[in-house]
PDB file as gemmi writes it, atoms N, CA and C in Angstrom:
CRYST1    1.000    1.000    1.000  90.00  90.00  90.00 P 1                      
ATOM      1  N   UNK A   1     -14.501 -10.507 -21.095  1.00  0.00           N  
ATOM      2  CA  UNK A   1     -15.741 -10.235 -21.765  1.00  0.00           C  
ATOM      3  C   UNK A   1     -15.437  -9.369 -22.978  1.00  0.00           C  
ATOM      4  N   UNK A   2     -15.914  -9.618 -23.930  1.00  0.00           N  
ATOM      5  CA  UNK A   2     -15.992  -8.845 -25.313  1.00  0.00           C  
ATOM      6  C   UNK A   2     -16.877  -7.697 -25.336  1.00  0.00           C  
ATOM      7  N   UNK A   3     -16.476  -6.281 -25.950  1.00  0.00           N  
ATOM      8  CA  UNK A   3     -17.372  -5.866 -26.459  1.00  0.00           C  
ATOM      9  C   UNK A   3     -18.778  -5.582 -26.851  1.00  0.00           C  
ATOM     10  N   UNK A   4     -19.456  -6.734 -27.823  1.00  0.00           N  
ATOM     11  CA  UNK A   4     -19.926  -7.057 -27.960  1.00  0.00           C  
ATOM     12  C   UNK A   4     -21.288  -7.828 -26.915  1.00  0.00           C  
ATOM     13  N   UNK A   5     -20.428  -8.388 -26.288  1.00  0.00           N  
ATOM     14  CA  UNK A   5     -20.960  -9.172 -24.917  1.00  0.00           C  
ATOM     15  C   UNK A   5     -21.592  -8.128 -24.259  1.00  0.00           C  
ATOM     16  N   UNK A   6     -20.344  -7.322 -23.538  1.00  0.00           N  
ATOM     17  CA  UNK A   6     -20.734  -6.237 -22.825  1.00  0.00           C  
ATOM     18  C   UNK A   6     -21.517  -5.121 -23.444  1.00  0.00           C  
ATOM     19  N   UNK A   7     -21.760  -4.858 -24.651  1.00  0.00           N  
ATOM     20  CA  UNK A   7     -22.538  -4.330 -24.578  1.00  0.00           C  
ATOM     21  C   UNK A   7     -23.861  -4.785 -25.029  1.00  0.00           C  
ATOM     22  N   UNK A   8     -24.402  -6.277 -25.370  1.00  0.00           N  
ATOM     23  CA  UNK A   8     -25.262  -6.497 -25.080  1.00  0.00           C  
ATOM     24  C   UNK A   8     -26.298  -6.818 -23.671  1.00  0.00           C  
ATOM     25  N   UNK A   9     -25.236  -6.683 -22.753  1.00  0.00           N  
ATOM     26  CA  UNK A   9     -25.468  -6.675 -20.956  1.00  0.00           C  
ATOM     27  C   UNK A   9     -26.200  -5.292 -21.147  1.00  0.00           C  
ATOM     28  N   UNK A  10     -25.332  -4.309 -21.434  1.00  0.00           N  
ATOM     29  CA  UNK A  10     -25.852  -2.631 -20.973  1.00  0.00           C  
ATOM     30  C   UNK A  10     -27.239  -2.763 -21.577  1.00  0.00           C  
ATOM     31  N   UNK A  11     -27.758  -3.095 -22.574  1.00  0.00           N  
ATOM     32  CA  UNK A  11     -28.626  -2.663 -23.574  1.00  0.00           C  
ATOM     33  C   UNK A  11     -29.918  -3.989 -22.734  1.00  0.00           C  
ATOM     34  N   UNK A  12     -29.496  -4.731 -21.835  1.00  0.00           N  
ATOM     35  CA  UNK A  12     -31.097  -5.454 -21.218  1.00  0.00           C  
ATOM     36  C   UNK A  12     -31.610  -5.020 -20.614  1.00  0.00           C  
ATOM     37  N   UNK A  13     -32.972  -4.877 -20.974  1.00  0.00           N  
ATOM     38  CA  UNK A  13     -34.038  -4.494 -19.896  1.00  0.00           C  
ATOM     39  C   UNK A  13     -33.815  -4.538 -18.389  1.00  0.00           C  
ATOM     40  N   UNK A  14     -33.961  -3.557 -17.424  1.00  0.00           N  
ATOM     41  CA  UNK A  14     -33.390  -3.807 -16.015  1.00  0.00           C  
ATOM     42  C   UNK A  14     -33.423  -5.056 -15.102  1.00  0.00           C  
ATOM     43  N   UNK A  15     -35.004  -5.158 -15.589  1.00  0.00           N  
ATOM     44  CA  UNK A  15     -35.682  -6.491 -14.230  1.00  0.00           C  
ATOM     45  C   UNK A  15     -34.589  -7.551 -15.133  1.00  0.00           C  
ATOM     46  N   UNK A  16     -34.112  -7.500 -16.195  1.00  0.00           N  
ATOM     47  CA  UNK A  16     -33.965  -9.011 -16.869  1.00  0.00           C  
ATOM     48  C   UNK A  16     -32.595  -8.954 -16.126  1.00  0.00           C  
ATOM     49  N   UNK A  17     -31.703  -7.799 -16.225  1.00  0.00           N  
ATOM     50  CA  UNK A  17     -30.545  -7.374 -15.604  1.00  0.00           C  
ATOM     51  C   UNK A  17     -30.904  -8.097 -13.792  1.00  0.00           C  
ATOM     52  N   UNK A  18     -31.548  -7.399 -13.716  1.00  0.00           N  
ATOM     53  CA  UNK A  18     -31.625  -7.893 -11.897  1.00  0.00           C  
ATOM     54  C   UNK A  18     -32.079  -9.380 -11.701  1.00  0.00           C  
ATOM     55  N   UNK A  19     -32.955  -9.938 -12.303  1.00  0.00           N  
ATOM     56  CA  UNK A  19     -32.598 -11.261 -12.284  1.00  0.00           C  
ATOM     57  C   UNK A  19     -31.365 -12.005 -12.836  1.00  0.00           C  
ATOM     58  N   UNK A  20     -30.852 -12.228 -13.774  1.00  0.00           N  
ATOM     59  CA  UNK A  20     -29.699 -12.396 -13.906  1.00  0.00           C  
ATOM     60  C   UNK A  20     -28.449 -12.242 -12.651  1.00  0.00           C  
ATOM     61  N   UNK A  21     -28.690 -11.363 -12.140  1.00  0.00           N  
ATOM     62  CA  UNK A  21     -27.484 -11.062 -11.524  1.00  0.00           C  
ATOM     63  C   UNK A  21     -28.463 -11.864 -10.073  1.00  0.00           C  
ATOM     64  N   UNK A  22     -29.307 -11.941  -9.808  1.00  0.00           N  
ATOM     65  CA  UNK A  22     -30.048 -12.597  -8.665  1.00  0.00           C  
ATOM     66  C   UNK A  22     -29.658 -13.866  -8.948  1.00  0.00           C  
ATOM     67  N   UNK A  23     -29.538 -15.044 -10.005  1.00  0.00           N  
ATOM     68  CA  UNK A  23     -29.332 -15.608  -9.932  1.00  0.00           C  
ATOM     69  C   UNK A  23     -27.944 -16.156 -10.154  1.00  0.00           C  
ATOM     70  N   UNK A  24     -26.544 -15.409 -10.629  1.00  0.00           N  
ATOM     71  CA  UNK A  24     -25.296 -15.541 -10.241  1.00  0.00           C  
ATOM     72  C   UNK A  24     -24.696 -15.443  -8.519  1.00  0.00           C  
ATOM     73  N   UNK A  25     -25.841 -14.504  -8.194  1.00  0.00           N  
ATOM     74  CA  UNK A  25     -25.279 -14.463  -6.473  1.00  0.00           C  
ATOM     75  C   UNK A  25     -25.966 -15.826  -6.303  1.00  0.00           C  
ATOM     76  N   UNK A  26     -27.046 -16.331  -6.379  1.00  0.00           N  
ATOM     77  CA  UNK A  26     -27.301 -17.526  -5.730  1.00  0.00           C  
ATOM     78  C   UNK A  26     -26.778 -18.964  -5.739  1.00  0.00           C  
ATOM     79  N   UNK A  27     -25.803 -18.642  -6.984  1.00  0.00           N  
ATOM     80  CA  UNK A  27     -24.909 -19.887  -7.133  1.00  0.00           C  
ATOM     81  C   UNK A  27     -23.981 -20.100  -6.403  1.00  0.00           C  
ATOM     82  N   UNK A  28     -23.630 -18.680  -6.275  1.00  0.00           N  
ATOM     83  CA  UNK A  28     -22.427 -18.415  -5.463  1.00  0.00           C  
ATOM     84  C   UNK A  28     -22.787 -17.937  -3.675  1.00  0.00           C  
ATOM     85  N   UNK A  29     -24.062 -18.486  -3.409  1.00  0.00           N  
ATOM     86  CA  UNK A  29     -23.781 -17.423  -1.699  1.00  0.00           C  
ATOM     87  C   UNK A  29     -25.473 -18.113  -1.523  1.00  0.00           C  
ATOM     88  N   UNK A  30     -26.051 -19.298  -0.702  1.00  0.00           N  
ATOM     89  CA  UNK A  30     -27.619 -19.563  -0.667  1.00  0.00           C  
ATOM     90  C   UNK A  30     -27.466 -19.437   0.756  1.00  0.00           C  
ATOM     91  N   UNK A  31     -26.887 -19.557   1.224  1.00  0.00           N  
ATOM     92  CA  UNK A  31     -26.870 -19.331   2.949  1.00  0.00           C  
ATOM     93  C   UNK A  31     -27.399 -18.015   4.160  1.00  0.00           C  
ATOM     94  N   UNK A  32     -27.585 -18.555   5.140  1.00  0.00           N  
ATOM     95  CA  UNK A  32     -27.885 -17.102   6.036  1.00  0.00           C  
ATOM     96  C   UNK A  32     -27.012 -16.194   6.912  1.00  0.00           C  
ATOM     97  N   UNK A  33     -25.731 -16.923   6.254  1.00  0.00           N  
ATOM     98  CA  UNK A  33     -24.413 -16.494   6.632  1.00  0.00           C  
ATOM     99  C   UNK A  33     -24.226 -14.780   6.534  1.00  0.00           C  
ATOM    100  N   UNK A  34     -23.453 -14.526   7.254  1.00  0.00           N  
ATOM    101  CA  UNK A  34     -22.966 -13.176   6.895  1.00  0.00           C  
ATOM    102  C   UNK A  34     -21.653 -12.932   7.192  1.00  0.00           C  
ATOM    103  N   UNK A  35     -20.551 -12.585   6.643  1.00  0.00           N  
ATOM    104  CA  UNK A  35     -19.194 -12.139   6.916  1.00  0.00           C  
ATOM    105  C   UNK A  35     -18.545 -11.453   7.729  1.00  0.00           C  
ATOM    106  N   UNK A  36     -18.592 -11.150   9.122  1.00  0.00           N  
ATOM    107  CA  UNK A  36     -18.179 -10.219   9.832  1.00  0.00           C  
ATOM    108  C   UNK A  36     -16.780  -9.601   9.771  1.00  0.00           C  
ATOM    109  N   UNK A  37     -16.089  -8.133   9.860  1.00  0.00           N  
ATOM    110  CA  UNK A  37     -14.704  -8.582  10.299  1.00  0.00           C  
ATOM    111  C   UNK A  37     -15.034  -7.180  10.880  1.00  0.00           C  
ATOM    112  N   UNK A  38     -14.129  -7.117  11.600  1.00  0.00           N  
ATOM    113  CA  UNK A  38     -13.741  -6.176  12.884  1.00  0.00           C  
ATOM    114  C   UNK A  38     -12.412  -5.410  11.801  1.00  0.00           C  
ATOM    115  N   UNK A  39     -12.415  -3.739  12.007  1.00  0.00           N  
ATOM    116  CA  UNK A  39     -11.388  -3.338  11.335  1.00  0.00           C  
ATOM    117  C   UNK A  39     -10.373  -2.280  12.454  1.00  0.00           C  
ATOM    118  N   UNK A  40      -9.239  -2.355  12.574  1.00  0.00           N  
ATOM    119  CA  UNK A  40      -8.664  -1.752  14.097  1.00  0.00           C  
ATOM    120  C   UNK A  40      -7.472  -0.454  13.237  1.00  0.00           C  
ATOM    121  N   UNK A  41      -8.255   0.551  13.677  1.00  0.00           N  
ATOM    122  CA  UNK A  41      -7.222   1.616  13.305  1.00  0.00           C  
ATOM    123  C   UNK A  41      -5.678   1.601  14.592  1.00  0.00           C  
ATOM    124  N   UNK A  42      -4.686   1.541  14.039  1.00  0.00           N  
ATOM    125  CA  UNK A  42      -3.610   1.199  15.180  1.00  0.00           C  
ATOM    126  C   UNK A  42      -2.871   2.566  15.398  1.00  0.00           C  
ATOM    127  N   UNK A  43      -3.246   3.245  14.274  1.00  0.00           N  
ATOM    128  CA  UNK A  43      -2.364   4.750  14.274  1.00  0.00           C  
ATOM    129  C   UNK A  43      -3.332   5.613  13.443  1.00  0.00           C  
ATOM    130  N   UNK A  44      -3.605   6.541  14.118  1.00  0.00           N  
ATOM    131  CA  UNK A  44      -4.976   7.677  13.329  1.00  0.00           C  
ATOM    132  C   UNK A  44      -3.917   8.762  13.163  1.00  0.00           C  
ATOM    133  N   UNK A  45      -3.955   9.079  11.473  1.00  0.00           N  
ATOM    134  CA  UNK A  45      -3.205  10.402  11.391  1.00  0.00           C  
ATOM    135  C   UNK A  45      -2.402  10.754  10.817  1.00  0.00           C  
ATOM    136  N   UNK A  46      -1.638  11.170  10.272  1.00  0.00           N  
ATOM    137  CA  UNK A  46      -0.318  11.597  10.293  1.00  0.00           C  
ATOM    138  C   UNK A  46       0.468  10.390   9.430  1.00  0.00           C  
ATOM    139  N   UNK A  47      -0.203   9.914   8.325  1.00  0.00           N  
ATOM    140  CA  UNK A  47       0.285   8.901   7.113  1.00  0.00           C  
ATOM    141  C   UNK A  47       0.964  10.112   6.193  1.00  0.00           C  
ATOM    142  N   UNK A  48       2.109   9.230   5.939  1.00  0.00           N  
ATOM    143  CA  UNK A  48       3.419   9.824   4.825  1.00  0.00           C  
ATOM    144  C   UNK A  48       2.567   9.737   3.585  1.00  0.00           C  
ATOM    145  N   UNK A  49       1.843   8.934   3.435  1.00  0.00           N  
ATOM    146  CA  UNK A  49       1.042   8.845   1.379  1.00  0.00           C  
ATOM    147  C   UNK A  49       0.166   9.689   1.223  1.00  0.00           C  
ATOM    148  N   UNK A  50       0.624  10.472   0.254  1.00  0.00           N  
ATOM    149  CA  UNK A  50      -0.380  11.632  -0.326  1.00  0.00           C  
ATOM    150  C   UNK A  50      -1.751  10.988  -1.046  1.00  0.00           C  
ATOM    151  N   UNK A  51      -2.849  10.279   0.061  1.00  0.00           N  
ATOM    152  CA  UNK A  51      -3.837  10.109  -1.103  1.00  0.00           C  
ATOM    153  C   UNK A  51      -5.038  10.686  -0.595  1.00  0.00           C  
ATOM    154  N   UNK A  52      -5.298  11.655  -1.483  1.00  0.00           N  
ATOM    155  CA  UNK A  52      -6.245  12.895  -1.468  1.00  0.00           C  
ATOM    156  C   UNK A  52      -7.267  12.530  -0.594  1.00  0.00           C  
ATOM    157  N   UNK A  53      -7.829  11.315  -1.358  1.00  0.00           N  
ATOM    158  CA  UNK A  53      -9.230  11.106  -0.536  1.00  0.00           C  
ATOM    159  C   UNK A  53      -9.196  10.526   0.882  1.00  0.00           C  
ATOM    160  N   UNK A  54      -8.069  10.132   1.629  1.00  0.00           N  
ATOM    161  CA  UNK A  54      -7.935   9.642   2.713  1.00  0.00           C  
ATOM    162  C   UNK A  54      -7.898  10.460   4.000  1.00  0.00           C  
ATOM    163  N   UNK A  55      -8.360  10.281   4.557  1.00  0.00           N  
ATOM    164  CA  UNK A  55      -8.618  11.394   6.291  1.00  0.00           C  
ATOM    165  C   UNK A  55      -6.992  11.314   6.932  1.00  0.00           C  
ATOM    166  N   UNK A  56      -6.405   9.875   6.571  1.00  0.00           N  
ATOM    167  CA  UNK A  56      -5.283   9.853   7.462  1.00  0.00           C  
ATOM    168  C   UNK A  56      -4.019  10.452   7.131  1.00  0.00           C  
ATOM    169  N   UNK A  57      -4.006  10.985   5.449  1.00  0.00           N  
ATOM    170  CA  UNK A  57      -2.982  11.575   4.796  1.00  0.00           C  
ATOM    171  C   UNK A  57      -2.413  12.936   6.096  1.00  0.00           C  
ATOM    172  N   UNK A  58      -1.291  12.844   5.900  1.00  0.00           N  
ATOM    173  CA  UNK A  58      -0.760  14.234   6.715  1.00  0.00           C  
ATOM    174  C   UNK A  58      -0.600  15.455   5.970  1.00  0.00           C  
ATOM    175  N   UNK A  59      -1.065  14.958   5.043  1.00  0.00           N  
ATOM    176  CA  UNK A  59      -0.575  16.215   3.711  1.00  0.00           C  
ATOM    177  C   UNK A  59      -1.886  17.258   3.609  1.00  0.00           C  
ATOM    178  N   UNK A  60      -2.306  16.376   4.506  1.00  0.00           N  
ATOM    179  CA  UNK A  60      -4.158  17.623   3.833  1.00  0.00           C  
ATOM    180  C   UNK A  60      -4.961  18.013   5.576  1.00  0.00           C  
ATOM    181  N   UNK A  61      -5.773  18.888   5.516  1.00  0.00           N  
ATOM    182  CA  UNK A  61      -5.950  19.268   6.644  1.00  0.00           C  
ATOM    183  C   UNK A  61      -7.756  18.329   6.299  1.00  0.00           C  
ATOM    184  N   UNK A  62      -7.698  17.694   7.259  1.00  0.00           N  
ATOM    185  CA  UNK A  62      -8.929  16.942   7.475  1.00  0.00           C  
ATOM    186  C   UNK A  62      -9.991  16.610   8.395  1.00  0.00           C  
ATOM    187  N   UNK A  63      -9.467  17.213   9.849  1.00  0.00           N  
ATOM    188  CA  UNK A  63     -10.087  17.732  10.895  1.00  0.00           C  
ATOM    189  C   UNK A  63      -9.939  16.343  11.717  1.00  0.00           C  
ATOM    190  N   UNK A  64      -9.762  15.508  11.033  1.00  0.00           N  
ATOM    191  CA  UNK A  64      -8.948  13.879  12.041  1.00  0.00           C  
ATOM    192  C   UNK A  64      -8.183  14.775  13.343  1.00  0.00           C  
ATOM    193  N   UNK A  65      -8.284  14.477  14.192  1.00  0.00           N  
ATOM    194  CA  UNK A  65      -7.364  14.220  15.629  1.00  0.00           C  
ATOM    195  C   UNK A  65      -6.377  13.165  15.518  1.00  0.00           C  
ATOM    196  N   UNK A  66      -5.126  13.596  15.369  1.00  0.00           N  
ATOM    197  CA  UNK A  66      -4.506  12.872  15.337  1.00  0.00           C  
ATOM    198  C   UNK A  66      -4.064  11.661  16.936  1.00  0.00           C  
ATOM    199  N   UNK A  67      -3.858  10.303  16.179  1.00  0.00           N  
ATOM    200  CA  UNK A  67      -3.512   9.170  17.630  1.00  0.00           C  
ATOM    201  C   UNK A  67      -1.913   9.014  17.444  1.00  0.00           C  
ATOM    202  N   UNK A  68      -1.247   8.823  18.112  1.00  0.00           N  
ATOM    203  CA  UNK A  68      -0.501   8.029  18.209  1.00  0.00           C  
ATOM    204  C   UNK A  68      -0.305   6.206  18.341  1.00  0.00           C  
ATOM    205  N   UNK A  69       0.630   5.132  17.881  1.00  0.00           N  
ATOM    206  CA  UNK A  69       0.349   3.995  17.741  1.00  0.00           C  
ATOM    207  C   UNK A  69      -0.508   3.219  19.345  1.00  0.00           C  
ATOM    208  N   UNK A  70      -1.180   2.729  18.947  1.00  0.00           N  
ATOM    209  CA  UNK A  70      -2.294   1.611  20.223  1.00  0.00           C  
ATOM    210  C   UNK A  70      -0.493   0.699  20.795  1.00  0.00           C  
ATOM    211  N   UNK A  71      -0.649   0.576  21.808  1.00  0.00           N  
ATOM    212  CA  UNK A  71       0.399  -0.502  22.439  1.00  0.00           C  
ATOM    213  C   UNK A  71       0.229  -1.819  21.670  1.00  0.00           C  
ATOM    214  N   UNK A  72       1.496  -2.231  21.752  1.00  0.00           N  
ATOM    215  CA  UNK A  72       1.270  -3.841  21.517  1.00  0.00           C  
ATOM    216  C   UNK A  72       0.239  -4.803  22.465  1.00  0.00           C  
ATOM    217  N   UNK A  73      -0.031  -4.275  23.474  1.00  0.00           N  
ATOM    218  CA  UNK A  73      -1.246  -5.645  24.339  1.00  0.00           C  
ATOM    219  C   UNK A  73      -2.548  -4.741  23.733  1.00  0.00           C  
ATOM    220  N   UNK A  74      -2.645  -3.356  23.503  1.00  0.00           N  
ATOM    221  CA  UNK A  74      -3.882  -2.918  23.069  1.00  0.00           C  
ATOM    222  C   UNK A  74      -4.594  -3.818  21.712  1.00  0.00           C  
ATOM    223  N   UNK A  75      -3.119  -3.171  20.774  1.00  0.00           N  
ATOM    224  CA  UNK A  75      -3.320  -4.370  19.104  1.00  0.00           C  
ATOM    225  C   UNK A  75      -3.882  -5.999  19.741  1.00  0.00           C  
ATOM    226  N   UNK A  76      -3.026  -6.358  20.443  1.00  0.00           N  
ATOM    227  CA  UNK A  76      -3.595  -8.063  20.639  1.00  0.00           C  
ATOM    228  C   UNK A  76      -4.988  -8.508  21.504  1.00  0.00           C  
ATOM    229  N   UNK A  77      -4.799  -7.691  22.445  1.00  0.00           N  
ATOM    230  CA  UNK A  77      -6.443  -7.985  22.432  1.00  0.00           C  
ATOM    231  C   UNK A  77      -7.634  -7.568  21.791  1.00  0.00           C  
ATOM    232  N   UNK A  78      -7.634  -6.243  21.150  1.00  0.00           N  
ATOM    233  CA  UNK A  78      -8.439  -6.236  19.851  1.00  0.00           C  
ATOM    234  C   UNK A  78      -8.102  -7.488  19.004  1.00  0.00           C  
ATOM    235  N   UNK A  79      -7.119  -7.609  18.815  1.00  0.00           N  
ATOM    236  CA  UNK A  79      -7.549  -9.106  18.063  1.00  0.00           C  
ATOM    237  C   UNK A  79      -7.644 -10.323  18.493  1.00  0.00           C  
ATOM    238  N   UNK A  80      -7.591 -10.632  19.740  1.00  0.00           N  
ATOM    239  CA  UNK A  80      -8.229 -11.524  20.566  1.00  0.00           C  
ATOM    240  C   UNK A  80      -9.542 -11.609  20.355  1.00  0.00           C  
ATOM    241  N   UNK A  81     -10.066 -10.283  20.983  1.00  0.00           N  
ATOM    242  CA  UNK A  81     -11.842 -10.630  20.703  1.00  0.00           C  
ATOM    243  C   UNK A  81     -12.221 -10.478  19.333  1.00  0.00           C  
ATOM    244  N   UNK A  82     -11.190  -9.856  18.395  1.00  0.00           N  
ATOM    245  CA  UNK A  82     -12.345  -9.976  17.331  1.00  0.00           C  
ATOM    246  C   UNK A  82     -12.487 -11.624  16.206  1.00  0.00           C  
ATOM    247  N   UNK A  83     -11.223 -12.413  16.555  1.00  0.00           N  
ATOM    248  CA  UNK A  83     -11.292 -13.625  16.612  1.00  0.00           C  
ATOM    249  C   UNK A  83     -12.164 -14.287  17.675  1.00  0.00           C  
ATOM    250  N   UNK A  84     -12.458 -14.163  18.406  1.00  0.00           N  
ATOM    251  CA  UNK A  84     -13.138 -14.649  19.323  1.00  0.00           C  
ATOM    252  C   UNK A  84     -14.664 -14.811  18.947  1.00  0.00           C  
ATOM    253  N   UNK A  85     -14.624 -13.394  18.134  1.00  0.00           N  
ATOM    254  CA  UNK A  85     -16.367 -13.882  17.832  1.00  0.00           C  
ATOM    255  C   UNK A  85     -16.382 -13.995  16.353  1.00  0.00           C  
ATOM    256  N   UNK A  86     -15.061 -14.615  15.319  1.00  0.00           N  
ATOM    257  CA  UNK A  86     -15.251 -15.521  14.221  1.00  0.00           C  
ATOM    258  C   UNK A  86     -14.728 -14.591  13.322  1.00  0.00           C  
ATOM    259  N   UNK A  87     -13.959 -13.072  13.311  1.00  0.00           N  
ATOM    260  CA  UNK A  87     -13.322 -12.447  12.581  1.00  0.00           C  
ATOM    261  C   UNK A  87     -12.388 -12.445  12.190  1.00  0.00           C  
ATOM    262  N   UNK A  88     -11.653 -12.733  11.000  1.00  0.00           N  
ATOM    263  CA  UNK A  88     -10.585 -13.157  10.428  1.00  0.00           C  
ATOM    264  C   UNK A  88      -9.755 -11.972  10.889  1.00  0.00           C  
ATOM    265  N   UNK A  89      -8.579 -12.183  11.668  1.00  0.00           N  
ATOM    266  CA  UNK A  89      -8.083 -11.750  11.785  1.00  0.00           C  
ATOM    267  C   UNK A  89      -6.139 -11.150  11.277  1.00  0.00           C  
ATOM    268  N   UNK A  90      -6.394  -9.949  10.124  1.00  0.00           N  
ATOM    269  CA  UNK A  90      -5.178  -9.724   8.835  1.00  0.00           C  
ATOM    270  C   UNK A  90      -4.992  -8.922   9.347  1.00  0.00           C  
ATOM    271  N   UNK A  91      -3.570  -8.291   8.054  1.00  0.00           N  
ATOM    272  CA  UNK A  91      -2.840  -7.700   7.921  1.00  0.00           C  
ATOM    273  C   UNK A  91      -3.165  -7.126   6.536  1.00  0.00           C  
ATOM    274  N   UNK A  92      -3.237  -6.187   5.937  1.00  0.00           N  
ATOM    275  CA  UNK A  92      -3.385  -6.093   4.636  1.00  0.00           C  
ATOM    276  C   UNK A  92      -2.656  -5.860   3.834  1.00  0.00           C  
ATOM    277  N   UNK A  93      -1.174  -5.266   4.354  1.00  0.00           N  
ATOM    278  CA  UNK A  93      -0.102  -5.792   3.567  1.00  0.00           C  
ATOM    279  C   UNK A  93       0.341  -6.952   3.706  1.00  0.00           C  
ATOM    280  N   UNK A  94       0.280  -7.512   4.574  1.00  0.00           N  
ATOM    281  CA  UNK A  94       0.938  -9.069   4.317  1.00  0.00           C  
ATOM    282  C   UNK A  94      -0.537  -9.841   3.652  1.00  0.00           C  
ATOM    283  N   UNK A  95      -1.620  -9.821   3.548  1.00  0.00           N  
ATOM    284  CA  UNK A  95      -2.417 -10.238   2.531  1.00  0.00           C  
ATOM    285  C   UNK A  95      -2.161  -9.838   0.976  1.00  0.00           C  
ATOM    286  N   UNK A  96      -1.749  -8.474   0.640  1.00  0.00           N  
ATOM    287  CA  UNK A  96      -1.566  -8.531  -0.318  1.00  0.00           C  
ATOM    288  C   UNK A  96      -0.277  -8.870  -0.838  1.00  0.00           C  
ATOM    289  N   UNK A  97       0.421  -9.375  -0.039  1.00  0.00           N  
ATOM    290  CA  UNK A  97       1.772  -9.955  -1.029  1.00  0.00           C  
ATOM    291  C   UNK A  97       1.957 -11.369  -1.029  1.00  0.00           C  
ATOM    292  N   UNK A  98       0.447 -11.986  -0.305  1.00  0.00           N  
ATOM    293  CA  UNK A  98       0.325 -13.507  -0.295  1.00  0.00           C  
ATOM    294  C   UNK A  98      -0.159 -13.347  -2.019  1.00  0.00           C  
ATOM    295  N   UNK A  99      -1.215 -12.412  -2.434  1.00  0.00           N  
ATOM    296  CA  UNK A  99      -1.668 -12.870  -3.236  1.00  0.00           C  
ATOM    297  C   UNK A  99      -1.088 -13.013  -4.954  1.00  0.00           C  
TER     298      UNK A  99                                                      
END                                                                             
């Protein structure tokens, strides 16, 4: 998007803004669908990456209780059922190096 473009977006009237954008979601999404996913913390705590805003950093005092790792049959049946009732069930590093 240009400049120009964009800033003729900022400068529309709101409702014209909210329709507009009402009707890009509807091109893209008319259904009564909804996306579920199940998200499984496997280790609470005590992460090596300093990132400030995160509870799980070990570097910052955050009042988290720390876990130790869930067993391997714990991990798989959490993701048993959460496939079970239609949740894609990832990895998010190995998603992001598919992409």
């Amino acid at each position: 998007m240009k400049f120009d473009q964009l800033q003729a977006l900022y400068h529309q009237p709101l409702f014209d803004l909210i329709s507009q954008s009402r009707a890009v979601h509807l091109l893209h999404w008319r259904g009564e669908e909804v996306q579920r996913c199940t998200l499984l913390s496997i280790k609470t705590g005590g992460c090596s990456e300093d990132c400030a805003y995160c509870a799980q950093s070990s570097h910052y005092s955050t009042g988290l209780e720390r876990q130790g790792l869930l067993s391997l049959e714990n991990i798989l049946t959490a993701a048993r059922r959460a496939r079970s009732q239609g949740d894609p069930v990832l990895h998010g590093r190995s998603l992001a190096r598919r992409a």
